[in-house]
mmCIF file as gemmi writes it, N, C-alpha and C atoms, coordinates in Angstrom:
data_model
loop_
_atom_site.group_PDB
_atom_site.id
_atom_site.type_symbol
_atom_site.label_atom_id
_atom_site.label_alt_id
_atom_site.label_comp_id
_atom_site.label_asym_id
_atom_site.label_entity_id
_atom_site.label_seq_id
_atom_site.pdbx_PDB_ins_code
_atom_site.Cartn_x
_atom_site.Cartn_y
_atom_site.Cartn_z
_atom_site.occupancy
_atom_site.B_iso_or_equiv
_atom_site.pdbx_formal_charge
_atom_site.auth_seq_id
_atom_site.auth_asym_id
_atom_site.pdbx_PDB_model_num
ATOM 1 N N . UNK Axp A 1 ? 0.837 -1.206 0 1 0 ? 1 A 1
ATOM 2 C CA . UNK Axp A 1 ? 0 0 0 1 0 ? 1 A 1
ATOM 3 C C . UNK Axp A 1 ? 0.869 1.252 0 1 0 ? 1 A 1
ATOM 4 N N . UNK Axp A 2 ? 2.055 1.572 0.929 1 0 ? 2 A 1
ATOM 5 C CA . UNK Axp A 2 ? 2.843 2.383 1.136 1 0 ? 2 A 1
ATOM 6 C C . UNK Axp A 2 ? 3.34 2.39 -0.638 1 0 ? 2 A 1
ATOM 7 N N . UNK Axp A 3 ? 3.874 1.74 -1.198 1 0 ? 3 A 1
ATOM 8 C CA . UNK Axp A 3 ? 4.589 1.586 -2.401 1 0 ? 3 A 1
ATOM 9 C C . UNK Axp A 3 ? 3.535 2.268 -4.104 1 0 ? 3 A 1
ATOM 10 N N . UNK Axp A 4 ? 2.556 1.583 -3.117 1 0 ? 4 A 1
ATOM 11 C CA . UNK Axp A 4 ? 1.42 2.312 -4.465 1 0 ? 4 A 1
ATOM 12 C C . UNK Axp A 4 ? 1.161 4.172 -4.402 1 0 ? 4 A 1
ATOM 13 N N . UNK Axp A 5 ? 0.976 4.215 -2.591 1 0 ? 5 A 1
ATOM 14 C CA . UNK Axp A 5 ? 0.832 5.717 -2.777 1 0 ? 5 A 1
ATOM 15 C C . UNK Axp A 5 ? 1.608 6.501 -2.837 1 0 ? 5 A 1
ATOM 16 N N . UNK Axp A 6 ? 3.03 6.028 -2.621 1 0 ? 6 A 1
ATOM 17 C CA . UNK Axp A 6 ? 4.078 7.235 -2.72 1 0 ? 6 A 1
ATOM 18 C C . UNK Axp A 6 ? 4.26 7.892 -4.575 1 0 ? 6 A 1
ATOM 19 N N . UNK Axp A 7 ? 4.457 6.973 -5.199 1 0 ? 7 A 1
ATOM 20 C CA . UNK Axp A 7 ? 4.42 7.272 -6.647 1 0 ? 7 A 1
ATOM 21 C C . UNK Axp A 7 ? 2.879 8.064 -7.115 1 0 ? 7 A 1
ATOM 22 N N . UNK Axp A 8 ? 2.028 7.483 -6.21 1 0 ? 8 A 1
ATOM 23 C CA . UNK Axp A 8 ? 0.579 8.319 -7.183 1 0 ? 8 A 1
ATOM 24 C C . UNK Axp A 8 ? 0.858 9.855 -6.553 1 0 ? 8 A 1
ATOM 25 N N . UNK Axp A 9 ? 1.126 10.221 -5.182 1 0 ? 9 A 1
ATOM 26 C CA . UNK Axp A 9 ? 1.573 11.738 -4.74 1 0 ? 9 A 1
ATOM 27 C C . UNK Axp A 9 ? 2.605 12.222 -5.532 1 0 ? 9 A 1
ATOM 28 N N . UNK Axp A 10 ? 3.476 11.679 -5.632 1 0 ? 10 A 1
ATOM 29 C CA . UNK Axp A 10 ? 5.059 11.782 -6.975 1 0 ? 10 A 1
ATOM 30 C C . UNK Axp A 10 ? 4.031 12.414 -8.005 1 0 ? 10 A 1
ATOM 31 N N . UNK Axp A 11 ? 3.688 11.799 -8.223 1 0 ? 11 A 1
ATOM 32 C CA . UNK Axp A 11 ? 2.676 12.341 -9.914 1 0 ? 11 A 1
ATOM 33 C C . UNK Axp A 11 ? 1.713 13.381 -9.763 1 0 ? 11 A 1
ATOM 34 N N . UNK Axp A 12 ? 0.998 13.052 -8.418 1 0 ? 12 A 1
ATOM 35 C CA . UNK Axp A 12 ? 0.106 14.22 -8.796 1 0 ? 12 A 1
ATOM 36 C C . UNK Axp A 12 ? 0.652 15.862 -8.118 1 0 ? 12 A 1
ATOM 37 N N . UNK Axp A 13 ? 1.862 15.743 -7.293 1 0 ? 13 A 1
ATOM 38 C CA . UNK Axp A 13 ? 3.131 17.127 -7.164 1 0 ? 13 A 1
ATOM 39 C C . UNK Axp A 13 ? 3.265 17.155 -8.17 1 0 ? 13 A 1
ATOM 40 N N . UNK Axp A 14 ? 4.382 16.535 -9.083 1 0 ? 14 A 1
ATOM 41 C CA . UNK Axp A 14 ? 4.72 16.629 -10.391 1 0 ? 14 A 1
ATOM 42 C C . UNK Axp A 14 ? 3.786 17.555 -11.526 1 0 ? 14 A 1
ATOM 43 N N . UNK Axp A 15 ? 2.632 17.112 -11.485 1 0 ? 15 A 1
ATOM 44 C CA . UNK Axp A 15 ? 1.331 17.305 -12.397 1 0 ? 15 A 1
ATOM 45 C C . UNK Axp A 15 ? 1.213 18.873 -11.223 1 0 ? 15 A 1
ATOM 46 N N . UNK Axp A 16 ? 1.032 18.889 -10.572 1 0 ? 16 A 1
ATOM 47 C CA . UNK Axp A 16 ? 0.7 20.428 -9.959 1 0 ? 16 A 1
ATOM 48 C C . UNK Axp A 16 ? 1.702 21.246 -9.758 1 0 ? 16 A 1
ATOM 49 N N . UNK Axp A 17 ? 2.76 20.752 -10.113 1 0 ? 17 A 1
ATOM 50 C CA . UNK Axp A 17 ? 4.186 21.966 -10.131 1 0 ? 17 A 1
ATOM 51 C C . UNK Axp A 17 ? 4.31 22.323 -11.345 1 0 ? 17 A 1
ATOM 52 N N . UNK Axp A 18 ? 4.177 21.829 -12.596 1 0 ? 18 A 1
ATOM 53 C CA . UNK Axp A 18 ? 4.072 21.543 -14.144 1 0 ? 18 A 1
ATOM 54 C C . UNK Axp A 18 ? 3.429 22.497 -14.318 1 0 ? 18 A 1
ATOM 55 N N . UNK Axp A 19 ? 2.305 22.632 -13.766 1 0 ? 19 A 1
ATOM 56 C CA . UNK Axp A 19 ? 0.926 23.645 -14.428 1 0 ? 19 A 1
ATOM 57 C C . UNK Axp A 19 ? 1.21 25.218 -13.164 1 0 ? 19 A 1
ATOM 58 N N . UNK Axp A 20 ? 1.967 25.061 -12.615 1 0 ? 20 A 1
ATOM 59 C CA . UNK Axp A 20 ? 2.085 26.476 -11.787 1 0 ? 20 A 1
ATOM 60 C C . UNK Axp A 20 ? 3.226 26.842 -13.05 1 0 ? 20 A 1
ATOM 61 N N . UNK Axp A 21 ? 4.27 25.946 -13.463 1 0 ? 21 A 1
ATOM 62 C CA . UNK Axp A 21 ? 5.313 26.134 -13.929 1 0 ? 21 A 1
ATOM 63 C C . UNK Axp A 21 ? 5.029 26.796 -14.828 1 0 ? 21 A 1
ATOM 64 N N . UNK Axp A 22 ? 4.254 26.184 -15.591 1 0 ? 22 A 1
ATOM 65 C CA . UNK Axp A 22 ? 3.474 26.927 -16.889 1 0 ? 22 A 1
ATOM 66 C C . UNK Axp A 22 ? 2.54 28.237 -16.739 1 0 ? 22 A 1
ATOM 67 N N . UNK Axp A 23 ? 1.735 28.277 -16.157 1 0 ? 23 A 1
ATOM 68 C CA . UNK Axp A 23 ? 1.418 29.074 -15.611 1 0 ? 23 A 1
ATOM 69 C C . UNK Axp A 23 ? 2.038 30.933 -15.265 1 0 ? 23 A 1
ATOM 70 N N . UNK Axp A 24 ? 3.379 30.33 -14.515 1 0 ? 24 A 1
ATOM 71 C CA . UNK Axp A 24 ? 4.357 31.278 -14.169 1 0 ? 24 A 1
ATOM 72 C C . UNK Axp A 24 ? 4.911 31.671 -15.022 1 0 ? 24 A 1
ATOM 73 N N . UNK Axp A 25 ? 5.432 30.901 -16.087 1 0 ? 25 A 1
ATOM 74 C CA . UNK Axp A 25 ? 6.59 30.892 -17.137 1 0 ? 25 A 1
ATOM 75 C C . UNK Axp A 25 ? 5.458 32.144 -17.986 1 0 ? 25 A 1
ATOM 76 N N . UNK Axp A 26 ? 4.122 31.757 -18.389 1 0 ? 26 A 1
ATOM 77 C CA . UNK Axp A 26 ? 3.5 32.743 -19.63 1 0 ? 26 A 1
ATOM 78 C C . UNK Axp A 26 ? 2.857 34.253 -19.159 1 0 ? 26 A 1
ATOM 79 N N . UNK Axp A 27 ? 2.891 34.125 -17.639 1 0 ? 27 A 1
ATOM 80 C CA . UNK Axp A 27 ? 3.103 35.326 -16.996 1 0 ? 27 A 1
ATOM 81 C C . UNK Axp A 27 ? 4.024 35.967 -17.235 1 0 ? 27 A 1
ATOM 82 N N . UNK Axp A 28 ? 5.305 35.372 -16.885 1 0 ? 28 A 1
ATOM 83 C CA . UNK Axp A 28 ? 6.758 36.422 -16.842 1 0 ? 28 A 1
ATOM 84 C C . UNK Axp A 28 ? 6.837 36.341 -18.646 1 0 ? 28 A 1
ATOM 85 N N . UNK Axp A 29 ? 6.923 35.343 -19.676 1 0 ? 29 A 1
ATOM 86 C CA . UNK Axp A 29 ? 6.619 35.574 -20.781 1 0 ? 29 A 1
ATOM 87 C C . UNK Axp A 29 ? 6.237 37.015 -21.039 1 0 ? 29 A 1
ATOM 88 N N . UNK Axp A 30 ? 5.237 37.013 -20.288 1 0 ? 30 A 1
ATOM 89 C CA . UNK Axp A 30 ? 3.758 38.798 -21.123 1 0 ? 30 A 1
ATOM 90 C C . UNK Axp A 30 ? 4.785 39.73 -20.392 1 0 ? 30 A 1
ATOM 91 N N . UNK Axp A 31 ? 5.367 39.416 -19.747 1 0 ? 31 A 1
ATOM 92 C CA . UNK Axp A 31 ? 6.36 40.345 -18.816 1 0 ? 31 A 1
ATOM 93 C C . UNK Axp A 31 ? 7.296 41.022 -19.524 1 0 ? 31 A 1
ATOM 94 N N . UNK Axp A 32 ? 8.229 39.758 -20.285 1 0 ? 32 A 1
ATOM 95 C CA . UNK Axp A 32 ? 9.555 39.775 -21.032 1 0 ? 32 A 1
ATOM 96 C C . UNK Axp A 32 ? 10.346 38.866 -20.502 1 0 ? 32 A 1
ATOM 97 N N . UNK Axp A 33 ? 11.059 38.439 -21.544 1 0 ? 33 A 1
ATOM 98 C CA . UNK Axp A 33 ? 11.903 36.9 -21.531 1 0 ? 33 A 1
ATOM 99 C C . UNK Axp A 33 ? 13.165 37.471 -20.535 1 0 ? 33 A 1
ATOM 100 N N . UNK Axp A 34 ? 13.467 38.424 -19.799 1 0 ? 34 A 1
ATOM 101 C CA . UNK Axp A 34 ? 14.723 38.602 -19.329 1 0 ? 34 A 1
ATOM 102 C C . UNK Axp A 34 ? 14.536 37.925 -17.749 1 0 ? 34 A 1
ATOM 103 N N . UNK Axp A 35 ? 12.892 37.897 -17.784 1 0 ? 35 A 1
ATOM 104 C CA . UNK Axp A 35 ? 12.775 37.646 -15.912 1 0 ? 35 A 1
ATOM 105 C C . UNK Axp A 35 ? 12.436 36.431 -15.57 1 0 ? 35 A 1
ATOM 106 N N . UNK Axp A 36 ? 12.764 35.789 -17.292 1 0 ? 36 A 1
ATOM 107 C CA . UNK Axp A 36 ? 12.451 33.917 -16.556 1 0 ? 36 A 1
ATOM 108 C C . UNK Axp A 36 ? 14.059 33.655 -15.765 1 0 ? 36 A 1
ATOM 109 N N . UNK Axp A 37 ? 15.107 34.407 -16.138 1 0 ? 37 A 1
ATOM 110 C CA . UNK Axp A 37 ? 16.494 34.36 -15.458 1 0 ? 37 A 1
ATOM 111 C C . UNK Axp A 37 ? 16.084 34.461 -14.104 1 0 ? 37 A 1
ATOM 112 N N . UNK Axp A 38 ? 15.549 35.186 -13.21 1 0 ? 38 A 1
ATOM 113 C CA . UNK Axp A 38 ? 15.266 35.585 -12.352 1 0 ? 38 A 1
ATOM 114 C C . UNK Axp A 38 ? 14.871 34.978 -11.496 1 0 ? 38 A 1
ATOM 115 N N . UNK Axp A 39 ? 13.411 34.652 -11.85 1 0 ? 39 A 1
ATOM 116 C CA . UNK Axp A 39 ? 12.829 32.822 -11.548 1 0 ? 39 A 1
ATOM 117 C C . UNK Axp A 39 ? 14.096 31.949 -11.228 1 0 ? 39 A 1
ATOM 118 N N . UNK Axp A 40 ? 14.49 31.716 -11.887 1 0 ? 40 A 1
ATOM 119 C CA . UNK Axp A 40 ? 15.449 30.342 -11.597 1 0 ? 40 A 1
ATOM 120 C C . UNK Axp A 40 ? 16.497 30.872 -10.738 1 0 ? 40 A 1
């Protein structure tokens, strides 16, 4: 049981960091490409 749920949380962080990622990235995008440096 332990083995099944650690990977389905793995995925669904993964899947919800992805879409902030994206999210963030086409924000600072409309912004200007100099402040995805920034971010990271």
């Amino acid at each position: 049981m332990m083995r099944l749920s650690i990977p389905f949380s793995a995925f669904w962080l993964r899947s919800s960091v992805v879409s902030v990622l994206i999210s963030l990235i086409s924000d600072t995008w409309a912004n200007g490409p100099h402040d995805i440096k920034f971010i990271f």
